[in-house]
N, C-alpha and C positions, 0 to 999 in steps of 0.2 A: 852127154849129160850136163858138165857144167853150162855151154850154150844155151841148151832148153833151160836150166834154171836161171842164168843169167838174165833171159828175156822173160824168165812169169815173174821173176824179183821185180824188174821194171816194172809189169803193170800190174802186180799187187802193189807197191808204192805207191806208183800215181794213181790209182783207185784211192788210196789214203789220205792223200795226199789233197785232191781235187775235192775229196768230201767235206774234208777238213776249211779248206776254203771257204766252200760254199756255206758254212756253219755260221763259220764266225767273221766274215767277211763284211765289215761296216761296223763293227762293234768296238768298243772300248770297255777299260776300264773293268769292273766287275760285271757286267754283261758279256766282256769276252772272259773271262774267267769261267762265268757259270757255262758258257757254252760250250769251252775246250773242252771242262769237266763230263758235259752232258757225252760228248762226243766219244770220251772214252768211257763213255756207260753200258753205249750198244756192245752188245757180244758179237754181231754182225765187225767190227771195227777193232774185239780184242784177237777175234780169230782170223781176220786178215792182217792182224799185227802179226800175231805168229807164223802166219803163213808169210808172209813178207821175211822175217827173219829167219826161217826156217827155210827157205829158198835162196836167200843171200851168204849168211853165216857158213856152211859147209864148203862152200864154192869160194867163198872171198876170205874166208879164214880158217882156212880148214884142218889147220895144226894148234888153233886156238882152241879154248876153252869151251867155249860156246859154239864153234864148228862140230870139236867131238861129240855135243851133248847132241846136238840139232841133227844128228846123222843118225844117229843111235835109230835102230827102225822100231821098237818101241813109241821113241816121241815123234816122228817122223807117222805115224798109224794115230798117235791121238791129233795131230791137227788135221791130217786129213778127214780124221772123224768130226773135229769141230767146223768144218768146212763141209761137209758134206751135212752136218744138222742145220747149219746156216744157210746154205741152199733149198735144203728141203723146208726149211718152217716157212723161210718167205715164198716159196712156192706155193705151196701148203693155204698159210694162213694170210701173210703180210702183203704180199704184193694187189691183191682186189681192194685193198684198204687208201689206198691214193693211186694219184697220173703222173708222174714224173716227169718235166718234158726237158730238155736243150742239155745243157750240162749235168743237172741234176739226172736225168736217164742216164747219161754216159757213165755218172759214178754209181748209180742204185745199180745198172747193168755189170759195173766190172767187180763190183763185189759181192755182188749175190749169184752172178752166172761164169763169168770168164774166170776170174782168180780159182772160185771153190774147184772148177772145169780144171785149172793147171794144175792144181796139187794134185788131185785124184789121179789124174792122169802120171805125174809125175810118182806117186803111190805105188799105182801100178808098175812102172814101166823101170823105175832106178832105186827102190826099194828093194834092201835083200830081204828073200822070203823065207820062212821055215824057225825064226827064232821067236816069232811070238806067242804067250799061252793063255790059256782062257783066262787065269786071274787079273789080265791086265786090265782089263776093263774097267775095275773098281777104282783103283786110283785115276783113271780116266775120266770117271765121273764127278770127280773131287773140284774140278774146274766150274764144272756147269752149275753144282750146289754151291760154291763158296757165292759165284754170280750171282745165282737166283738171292740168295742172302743178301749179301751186297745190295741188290737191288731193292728189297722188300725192307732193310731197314734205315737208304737215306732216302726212298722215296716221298714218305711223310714228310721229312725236313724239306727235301729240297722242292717238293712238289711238281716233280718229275718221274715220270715211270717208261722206260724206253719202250716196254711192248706191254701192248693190252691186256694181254693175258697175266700181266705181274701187277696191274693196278690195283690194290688191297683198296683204293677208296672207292671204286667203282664195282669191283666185286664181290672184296670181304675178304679176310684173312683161310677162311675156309679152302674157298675155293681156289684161290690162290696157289692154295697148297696143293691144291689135287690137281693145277694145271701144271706145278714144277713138279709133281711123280709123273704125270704124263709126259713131261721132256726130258724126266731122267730116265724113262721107259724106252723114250725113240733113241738116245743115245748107247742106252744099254745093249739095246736089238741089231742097231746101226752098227755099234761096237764088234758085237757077238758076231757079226756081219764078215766085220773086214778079217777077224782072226780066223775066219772061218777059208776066204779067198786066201791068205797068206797062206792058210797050210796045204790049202787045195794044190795053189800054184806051187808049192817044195815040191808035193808027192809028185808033181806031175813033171817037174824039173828037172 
């Protein structure tokens, strides 16, 4: 177990790590500012942070603070959740939307397919099963709505909107809103999902 995470910590980092580069790489001053910032705007980049921590922490500090918390299979089920919606939307939606080629594929690849691919799998496979309950969901959802928020109220200021479907000047505060019940749906379902595999895999344990 710790090996397997040892190596998906690697390359959820340098996913992170390369993207990050490629962002702000030639820039100075308050242009790299705005871009760092942009950078930690994608949910794509907050849920491979967690996953990146949540792969490292348990394994490299695992009598700390933050080891105990990152092990817990409660939060240990919400990031493979936010990993698995992050997989699924640029599936889904994002990825027919540009061509990414040389370095740039290498990092669009390792965070929308291979990192989301190791936790799940790690989910699966070194996750104890059997202690999670159907109410956990809700505060599970508290992440994706604080984002969406987040998102909808610097977007104006900064005039930047990381996904199209959160662009309030392009689409209107309406719809807006009935695009972030539609992701708080696929998360809820996705959610409903995993508690659903966790208890399967007890019983049959």
């Amino acid at each position: 177990m710790n090996a397997y995470r040892a190596i998906a910590a690697l390359v959820a980092w340098s996913g992170l790590i390369l993207q990050y580069w490629l962002m702000v790489r030639g820039q100075t001053g308050e242009a790299f500012a705005t871009r760092t910032v942009n950078f930690f705007s994608y949910f794509t980049i907050l849920s491979n942070l967690l996953a990146a921590v949540a792969l490292t922490a348990p394994t490299a500090f695992p009598r700390s603070p933050i080891g105990f918390y990152f092990a817990r299979p409660g939060v240990r089920t919400a990031v493979a959740l936010y990993m698995a919606v992050t997989a699924a939307t640029y599936i889904a939606i994002l990825q027919g939307l540009w061509d990414p080629q040389g370095l740039q594929l290498v990092a669009d690849t390792t965070l929308h397919y291979v990192t989301p691919a190791l936790v799940l799998l790690d989910w699966l496979a070194f996750t104890p099963k059997g202690t999670l309950r159907w109410v956990y969901v809700w505060p599970w959802l508290m992440v994706p709505l604080a984002y969406g928020a987040y998102s909808i109220v610097r977007g104006p200021y900064a005039g930047f909107y990381p996904y199209p479907f959160l662009d309030v000047s392009e689409h209107g505060l309406t719809q807006v809103g009935l695009n972030m019940a539609a992701m708080c749906a696929v998360f809820l379902v996705l959610g409903l999902g995993l508690v659903l595999i966790d208890r399967t895999m007890r019983r049959r344990a």
